[in-house]
TIRO-2110 file (N, C-alpha, C; in Angstrom, 1 decimal):
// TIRO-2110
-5.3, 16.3, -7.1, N, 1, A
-5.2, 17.6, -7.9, CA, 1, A
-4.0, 17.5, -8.8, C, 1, A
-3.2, 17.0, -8.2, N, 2, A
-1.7, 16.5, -9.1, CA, 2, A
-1.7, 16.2, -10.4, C, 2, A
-2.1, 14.7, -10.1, N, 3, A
-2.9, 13.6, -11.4, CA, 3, A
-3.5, 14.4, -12.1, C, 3, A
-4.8, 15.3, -11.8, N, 4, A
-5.5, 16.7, -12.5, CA, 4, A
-4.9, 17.8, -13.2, C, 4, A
-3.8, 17.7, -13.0, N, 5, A
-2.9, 18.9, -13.7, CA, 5, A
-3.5, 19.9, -13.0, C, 5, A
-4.1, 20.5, -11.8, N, 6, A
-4.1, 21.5, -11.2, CA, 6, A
-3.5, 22.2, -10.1, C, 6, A
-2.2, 22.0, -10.5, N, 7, A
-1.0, 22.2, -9.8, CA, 7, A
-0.9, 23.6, -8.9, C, 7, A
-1.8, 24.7, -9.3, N, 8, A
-1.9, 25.8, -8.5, CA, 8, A
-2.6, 25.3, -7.3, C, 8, A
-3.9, 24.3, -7.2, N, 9, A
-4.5, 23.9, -6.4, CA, 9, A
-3.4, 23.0, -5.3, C, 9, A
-3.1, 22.3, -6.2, N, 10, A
-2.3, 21.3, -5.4, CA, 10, A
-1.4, 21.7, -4.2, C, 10, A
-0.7, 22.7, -4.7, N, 11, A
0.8, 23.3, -4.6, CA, 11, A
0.0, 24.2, -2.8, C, 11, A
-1.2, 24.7, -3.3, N, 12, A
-1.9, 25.9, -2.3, CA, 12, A
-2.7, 24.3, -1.2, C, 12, A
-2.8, 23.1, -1.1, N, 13, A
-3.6, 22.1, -0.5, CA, 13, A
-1.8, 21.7, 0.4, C, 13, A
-1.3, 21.3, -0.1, N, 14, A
-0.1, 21.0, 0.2, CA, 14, A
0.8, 22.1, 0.8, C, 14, A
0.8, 23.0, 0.6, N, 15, A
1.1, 24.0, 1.7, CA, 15, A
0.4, 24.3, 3.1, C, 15, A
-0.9, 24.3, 3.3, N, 16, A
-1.6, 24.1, 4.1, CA, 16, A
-1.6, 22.7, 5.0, C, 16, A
-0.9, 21.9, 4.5, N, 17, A
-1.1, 20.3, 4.8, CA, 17, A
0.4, 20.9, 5.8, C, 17, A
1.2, 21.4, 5.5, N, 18, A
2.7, 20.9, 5.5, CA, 18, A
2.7, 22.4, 6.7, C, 18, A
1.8, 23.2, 6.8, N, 19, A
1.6, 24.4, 7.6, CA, 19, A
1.0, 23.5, 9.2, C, 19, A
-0.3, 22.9, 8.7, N, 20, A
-0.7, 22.0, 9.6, CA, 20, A
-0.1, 21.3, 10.5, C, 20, A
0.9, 20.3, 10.0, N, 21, A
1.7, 19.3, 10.7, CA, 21, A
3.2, 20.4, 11.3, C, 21, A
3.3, 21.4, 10.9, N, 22, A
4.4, 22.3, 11.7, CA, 22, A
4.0, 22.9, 12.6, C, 22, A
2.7, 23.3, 12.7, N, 23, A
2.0, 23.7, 13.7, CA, 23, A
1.4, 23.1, 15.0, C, 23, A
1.5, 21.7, 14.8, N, 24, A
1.5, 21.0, 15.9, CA, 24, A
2.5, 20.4, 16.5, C, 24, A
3.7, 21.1, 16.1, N, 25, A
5.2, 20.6, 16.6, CA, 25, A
6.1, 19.3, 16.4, C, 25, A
4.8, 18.4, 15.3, N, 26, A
4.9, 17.3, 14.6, CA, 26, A
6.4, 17.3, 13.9, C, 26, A
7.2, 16.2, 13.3, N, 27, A
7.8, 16.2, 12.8, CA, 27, A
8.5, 14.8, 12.2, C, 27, A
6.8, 14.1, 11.5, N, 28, A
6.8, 12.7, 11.6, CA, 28, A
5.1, 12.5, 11.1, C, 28, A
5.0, 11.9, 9.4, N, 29, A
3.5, 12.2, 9.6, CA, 29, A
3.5, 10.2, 9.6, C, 29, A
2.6, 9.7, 9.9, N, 30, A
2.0, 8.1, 10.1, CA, 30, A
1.0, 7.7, 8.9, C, 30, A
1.1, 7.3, 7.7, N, 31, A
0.0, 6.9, 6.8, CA, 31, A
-0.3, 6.0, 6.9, C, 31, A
-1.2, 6.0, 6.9, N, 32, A
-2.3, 4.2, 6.5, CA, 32, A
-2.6, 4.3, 5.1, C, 32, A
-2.6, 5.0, 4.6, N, 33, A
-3.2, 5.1, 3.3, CA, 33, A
-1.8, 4.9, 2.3, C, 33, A
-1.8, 4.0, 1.5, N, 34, A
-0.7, 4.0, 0.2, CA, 34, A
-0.1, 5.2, -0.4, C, 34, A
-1.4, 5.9, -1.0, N, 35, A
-1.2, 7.2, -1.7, CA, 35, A
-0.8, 8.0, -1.1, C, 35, A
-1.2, 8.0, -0.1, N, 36, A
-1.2, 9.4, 1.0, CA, 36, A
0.3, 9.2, 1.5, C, 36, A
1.1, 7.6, 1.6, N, 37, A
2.2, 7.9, 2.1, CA, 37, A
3.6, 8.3, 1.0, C, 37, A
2.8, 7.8, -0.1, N, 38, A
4.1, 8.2, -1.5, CA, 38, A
3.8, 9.7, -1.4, C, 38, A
2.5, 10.6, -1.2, N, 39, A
2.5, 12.2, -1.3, CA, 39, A
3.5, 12.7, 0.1, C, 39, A
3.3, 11.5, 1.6, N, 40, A
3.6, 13.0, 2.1, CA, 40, A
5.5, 12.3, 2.2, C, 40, A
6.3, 11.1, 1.5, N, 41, A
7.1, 10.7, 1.4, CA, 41, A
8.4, 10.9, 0.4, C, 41, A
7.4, 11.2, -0.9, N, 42, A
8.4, 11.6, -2.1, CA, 42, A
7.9, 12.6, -3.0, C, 42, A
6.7, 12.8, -3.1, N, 43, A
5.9, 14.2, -3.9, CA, 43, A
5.9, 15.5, -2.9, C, 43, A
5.4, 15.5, -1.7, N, 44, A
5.6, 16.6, -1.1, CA, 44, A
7.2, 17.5, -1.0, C, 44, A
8.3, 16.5, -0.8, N, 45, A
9.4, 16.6, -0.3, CA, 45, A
9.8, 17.3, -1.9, C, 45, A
9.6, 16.7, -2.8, N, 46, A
10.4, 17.4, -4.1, CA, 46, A
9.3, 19.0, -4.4, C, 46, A
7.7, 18.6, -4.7, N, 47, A
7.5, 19.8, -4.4, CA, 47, A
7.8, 21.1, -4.0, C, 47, A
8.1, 20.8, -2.5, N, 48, A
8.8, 21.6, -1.5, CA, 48, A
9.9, 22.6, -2.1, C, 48, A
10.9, 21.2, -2.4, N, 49, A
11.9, 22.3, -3.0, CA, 49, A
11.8, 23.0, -3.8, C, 49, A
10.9, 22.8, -4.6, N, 50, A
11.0, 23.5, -6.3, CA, 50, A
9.7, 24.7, -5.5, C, 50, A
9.1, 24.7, -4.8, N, 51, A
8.5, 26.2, -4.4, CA, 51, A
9.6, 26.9, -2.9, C, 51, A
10.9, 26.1, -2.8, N, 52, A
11.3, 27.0, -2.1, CA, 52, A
10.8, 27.1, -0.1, C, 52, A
10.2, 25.6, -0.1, N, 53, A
8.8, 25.8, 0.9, CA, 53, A
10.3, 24.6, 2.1, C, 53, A
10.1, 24.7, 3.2, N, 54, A
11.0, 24.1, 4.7, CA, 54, A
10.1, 22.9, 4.6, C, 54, A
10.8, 21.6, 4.5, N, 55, A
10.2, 20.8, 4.6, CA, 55, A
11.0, 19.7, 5.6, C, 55, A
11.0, 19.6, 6.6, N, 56, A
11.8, 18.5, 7.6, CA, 56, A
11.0, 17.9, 8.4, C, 56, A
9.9, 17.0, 7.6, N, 57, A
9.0, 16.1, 7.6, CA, 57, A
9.3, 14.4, 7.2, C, 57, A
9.5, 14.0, 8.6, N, 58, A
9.8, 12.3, 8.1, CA, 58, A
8.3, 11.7, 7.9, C, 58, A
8.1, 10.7, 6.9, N, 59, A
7.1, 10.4, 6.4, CA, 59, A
7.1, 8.2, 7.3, C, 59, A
6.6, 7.6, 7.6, N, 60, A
6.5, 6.4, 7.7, CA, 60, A
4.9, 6.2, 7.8, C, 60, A
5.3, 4.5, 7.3, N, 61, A
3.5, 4.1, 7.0, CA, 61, A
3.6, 3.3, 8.3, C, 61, A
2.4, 3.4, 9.0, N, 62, A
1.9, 2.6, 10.2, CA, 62, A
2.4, 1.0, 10.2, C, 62, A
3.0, 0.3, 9.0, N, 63, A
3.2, -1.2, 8.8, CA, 63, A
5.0, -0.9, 10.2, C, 63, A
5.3, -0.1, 9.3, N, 64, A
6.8, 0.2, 9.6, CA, 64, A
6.5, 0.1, 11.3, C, 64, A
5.6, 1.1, 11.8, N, 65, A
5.9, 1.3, 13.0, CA, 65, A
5.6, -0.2, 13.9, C, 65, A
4.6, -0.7, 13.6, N, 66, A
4.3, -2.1, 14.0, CA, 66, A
5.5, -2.9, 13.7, C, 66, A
6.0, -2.8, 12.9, N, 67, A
6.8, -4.1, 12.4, CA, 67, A
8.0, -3.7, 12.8, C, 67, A
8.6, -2.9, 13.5, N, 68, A
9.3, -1.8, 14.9, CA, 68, A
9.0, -2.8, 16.5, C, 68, A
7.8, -2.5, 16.4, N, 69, A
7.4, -2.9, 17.6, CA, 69, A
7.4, -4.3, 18.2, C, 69, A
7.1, -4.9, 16.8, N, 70, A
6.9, -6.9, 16.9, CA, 70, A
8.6, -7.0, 16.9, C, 70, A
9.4, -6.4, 16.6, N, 71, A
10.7, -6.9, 16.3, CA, 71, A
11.3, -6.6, 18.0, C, 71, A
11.3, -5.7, 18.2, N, 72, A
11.2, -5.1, 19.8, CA, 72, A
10.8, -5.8, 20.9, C, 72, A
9.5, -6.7, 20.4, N, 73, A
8.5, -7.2, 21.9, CA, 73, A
7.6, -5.9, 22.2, C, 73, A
7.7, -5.2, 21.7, N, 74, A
6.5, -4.0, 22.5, CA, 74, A
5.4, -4.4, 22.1, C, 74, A
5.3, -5.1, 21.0, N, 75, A
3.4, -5.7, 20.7, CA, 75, A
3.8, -7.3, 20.1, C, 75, A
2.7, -7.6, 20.3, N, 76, A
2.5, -8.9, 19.9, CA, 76, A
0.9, -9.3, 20.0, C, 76, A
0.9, -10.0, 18.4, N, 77, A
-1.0, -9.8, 18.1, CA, 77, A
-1.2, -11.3, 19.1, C, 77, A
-2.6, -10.9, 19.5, N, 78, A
-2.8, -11.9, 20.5, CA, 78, A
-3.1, -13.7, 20.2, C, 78, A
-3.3, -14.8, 20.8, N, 79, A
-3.5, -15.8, 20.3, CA, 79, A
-4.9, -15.6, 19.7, C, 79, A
-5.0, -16.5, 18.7, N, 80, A
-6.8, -16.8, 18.2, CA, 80, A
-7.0, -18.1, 17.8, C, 80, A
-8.2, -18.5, 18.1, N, 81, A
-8.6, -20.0, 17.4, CA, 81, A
-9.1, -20.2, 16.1, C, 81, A
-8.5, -19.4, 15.2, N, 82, A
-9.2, -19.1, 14.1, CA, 82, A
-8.5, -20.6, 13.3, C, 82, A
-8.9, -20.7, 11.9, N, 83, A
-8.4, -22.1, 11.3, CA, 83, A
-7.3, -21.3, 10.5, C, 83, A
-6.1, -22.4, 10.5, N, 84, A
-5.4, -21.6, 10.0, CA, 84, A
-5.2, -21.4, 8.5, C, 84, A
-4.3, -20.1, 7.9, N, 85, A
-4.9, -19.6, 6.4, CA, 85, A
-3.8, -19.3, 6.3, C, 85, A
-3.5, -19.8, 4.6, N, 86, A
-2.6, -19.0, 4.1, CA, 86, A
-2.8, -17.9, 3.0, C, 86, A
-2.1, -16.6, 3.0, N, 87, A
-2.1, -15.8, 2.9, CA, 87, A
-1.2, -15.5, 1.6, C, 87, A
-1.4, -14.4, 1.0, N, 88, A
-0.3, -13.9, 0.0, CA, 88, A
-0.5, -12.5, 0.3, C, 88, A
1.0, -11.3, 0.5, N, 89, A
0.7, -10.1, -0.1, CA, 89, A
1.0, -9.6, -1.6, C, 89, A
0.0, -8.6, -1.9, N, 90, A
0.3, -7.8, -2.7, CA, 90, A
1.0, -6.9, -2.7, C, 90, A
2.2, -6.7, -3.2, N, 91, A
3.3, -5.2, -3.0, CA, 91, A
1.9, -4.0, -4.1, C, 91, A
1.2, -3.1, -3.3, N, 92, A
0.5, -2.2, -4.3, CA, 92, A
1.9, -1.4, -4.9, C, 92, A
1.3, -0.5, -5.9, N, 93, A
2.5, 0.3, -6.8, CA, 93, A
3.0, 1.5, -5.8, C, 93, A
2.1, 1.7, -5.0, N, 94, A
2.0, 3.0, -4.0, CA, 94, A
3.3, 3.4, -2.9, C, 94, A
2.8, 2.1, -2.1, N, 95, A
3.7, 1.5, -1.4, CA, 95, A
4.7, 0.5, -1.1, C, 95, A
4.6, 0.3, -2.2, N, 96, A
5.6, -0.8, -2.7, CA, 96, A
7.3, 0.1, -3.2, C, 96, A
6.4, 0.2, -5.1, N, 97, A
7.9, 0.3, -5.6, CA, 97, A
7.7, 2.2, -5.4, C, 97, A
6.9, 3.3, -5.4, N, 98, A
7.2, 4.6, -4.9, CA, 98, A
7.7, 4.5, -3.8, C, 98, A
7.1, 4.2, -2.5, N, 99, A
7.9, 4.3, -1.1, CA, 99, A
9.0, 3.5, -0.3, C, 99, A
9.2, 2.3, -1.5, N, 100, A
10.0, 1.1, -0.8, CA, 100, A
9.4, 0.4, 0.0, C, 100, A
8.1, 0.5, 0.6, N, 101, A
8.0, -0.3, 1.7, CA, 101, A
7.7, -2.0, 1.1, C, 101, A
8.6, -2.7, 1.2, N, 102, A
8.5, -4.2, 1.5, CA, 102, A
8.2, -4.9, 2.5, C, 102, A
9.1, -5.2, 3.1, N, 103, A
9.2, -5.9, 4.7, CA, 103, A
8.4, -5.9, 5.9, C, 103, A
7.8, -4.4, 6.2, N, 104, A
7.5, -4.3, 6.9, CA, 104, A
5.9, -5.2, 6.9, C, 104, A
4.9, -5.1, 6.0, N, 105, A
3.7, -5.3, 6.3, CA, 105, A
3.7, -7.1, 6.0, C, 105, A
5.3, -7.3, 5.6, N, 106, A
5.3, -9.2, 6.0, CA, 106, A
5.7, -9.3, 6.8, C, 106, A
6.0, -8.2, 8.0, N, 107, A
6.7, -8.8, 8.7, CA, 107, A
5.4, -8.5, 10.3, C, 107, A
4.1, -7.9, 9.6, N, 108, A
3.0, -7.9, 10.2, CA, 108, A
2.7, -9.3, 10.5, C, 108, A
2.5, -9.5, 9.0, N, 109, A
1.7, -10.8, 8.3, CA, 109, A
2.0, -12.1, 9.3, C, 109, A
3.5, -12.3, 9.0, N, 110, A
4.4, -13.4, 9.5, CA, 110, A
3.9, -13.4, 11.2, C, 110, A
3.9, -12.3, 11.9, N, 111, A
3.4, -12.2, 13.6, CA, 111, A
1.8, -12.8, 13.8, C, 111, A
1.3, -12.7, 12.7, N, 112, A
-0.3, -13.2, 13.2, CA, 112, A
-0.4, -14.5, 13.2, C, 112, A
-0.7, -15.0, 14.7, N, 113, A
-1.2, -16.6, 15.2, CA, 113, A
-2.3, -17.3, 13.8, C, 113, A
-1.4, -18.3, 13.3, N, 114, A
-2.2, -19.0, 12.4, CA, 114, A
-2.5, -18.8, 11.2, C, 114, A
-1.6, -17.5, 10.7, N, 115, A
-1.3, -17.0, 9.4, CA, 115, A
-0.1, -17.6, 8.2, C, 115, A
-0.3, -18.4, 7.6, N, 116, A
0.9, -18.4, 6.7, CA, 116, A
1.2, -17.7, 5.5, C, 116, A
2.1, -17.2, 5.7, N, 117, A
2.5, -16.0, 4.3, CA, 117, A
3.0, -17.0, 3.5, C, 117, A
2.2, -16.8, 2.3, N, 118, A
3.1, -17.4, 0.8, CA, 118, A
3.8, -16.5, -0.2, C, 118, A
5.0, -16.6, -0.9, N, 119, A
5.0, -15.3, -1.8, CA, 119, A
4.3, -15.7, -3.1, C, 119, A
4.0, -14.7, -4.5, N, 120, A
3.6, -14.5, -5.5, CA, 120, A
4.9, -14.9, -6.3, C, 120, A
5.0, -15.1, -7.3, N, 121, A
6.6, -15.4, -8.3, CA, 121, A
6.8, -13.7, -8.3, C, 121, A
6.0, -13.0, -8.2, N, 122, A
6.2, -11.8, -8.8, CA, 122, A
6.0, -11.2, -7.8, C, 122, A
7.1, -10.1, -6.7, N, 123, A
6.9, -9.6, -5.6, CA, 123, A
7.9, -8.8, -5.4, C, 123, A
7.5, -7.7, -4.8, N, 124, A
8.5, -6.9, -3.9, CA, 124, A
8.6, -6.0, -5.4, C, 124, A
9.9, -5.9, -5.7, N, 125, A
10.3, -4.7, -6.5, CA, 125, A
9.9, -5.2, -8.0, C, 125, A
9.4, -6.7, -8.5, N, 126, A
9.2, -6.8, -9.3, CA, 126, A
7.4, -7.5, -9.4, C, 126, A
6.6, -7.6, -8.3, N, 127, A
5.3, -7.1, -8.6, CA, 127, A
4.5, -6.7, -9.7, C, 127, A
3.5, -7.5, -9.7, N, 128, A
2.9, -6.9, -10.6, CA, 128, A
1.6, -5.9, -10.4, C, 128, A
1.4, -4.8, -11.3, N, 129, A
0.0, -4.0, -11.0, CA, 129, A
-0.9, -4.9, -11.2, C, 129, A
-1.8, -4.6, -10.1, N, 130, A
-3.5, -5.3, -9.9, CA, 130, A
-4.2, -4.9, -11.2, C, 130, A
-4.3, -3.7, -11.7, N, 131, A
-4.9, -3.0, -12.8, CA, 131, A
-5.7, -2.2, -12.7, C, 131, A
-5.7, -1.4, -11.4, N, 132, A
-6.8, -1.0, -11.4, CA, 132, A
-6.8, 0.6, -11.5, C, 132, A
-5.2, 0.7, -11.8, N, 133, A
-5.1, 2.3, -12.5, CA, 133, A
-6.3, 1.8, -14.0, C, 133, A
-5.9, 1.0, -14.3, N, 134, A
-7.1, 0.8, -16.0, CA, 134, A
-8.1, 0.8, -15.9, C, 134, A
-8.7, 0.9, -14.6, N, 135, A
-10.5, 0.6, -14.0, CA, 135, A
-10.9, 2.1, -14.1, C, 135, A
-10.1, 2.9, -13.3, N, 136, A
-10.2, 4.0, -13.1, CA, 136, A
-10.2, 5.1, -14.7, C, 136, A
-9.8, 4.5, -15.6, N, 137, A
-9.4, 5.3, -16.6, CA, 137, A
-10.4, 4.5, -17.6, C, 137, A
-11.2, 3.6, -17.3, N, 138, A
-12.4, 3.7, -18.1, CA, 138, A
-11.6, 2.6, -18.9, C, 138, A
-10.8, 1.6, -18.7, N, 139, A
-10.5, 0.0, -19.8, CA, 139, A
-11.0, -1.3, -18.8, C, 139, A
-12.1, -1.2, -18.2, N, 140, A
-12.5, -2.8, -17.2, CA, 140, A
-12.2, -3.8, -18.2, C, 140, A
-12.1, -4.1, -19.1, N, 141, A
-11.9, -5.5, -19.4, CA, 141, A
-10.4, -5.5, -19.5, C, 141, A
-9.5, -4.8, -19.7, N, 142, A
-8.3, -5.2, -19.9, CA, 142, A
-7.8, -4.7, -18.2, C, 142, A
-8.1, -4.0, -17.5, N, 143, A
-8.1, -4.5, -15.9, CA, 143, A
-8.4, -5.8, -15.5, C, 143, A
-9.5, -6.2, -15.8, N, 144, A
-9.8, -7.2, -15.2, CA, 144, A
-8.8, -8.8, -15.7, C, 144, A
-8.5, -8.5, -17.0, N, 145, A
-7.5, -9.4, -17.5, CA, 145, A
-5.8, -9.1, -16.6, C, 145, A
-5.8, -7.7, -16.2, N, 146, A
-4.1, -7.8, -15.0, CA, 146, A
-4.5, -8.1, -14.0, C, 146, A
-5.9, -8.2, -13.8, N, 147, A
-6.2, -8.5, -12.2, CA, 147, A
-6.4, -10.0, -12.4, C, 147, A
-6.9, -10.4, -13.2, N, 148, A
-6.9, -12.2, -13.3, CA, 148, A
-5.1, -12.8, -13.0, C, 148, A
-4.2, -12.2, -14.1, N, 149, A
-3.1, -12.2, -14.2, CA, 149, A
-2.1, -12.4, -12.7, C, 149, A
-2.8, -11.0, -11.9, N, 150, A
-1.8, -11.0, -10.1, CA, 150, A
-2.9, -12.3, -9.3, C, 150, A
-3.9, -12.5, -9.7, N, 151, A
-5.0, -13.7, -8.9, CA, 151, A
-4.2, -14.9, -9.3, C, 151, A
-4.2, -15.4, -10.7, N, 152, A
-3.6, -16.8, -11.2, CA, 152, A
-2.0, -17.0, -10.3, C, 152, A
-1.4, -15.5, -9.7, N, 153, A
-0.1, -15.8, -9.3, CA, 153, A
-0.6, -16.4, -7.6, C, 153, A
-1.7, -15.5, -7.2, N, 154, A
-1.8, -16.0, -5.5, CA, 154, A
-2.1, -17.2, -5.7, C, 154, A
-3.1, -18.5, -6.6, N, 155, A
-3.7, -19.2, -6.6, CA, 155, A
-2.2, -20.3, -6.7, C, 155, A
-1.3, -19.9, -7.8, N, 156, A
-0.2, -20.7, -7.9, CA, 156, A
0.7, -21.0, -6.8, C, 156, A
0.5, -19.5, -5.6, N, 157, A
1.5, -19.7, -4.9, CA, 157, A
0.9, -20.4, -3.5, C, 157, A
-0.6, -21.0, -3.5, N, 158, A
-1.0, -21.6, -2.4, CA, 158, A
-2.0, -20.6, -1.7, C, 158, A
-2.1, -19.6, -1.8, N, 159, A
-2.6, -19.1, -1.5, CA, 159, A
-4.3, -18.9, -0.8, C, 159, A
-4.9, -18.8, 0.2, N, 160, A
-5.9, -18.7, 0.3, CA, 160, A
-6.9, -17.4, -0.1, C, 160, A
-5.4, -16.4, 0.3, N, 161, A
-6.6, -15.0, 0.5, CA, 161, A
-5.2, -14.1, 0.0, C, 161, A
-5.9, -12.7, -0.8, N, 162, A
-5.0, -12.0, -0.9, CA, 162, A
-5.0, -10.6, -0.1, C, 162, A
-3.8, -10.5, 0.5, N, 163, A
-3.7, -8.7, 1.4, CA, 163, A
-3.0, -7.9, 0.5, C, 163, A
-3.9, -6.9, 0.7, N, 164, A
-3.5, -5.2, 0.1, CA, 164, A
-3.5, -4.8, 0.9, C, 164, A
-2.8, -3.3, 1.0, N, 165, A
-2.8, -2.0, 1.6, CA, 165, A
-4.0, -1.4, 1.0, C, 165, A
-3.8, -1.2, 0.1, N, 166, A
-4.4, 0.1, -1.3, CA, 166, A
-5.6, -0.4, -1.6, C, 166, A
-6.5, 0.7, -1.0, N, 167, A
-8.0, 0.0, -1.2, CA, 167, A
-8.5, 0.2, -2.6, C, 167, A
-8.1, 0.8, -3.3, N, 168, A
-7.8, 0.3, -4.8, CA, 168, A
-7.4, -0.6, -5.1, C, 168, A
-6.5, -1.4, -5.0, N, 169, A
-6.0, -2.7, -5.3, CA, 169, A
-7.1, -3.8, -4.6, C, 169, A
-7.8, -3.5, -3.3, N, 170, A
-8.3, -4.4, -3.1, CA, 170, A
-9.6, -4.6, -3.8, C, 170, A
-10.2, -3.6, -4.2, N, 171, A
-11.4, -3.1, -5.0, CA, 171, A
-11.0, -3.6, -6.0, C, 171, A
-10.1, -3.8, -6.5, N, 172, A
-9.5, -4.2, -7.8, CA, 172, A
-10.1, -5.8, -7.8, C, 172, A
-9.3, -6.4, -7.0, N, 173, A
-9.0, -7.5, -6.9, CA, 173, A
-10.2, -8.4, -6.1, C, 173, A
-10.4, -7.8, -5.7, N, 174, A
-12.8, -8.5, -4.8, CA, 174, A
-12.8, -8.3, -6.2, C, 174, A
-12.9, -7.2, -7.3, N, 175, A
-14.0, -7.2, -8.6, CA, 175, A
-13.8, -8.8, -9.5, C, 175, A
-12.0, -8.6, -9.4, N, 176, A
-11.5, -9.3, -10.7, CA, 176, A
-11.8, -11.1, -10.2, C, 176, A
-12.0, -11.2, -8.9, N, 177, A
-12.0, -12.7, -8.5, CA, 177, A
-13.5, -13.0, -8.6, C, 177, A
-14.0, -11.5, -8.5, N, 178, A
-15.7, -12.3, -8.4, CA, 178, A
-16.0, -12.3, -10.6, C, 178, A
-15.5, -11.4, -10.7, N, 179, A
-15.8, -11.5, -12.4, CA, 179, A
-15.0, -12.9, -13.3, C, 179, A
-14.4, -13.3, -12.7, N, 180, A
-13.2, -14.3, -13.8, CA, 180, A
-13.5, -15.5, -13.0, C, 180, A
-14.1, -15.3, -11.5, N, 181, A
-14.5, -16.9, -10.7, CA, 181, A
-13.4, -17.0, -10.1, C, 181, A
-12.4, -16.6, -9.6, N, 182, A
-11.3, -17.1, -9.3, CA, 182, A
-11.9, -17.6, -7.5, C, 182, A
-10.8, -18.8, -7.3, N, 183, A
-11.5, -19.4, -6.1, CA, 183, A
-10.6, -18.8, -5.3, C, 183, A
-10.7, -17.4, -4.6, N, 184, A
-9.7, -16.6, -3.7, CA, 184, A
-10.3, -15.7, -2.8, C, 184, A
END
């Protein structure tokens, strides 16, 4: 609704959201979702103030809490006989440079038996967009040209396979490897 400029909507969804999680004595929401954690992280929280609304809501995304845990010993992903693969992440825009999260979901990556993480040249704060804000807004060929663009960097960096958060980014990026051929 945001994005929509319908900010009376928003403002009235978002109060309700933020009534919700007070109501359950919560004070700590868990995203999986990219978007959902930059809203309930850094848009809700400014929101809040400018309507005047109690907001003492810590926000973390589920990578964080795992990557808590693996550092700790409280989990550890189990062994597998799988062949082993190397990997590359994608920092999405969401979760990346809006909420800072870096570390944590390499530091998933790095715990799984038989996983190798490779980086992109282009990572972390300086990342590049998949393109698929441009998919969404009606330009697929010049998406599919930034998504060739973040694919040519996984293929450079060794890469077998690329991880997202942001099922947009990965929607992005299945389109742009099956349209341009990329072998990923």
């Amino acid at each position: 609704m945001l994005v929509a400029g319908k900010w009376d909507l928003f403002a009235d969804i978002m109060r309700k959201n933020i009534e919700v999680v007070k109501h359950t004595g919560a004070d700590t929401v868990i995203a999986s979702c990219p978007a959902c954690d930059m809203m309930w992280r850094n848009v809700y929280p400014d929101w809040a103030r400018k309507l005047g609304i109690d907001y003492n809501i810590k926000t973390r995304h589920y990578s964080e809490i795992l990557a808590e845990k693996i550092k700790s010993g409280e989990f550890v992903f189990p062994a597998n006989n799988m062949q082993p693969v190397k990997v590359t992440w994608h920092d999405s825009c969401h979760i990346g440079r809006a909420s800072g999260v870096y570390e944590a979901p390499r530091d998933l990556i790095k715990a799984i038996p038989n996983v190798q993480l490779v980086e992109m040249e282009h990572n972390r704060e300086k990342a590049h967009c998949c393109g698929s804000v441009l998919t969404l807004i009606k330009d697929p060929p010049v998406a599919a040209d930034i998504g060739k663009t973040r694919l040519d960097e996984a293929v450079a960096a060794g890469a077998e396979k690329v991880l997202a958060l942001c099922p947009c980014c990965q929607v992005q990026l299945r389109v742009t490897a099956k349209k341009k051929n990329i072998p990923i």
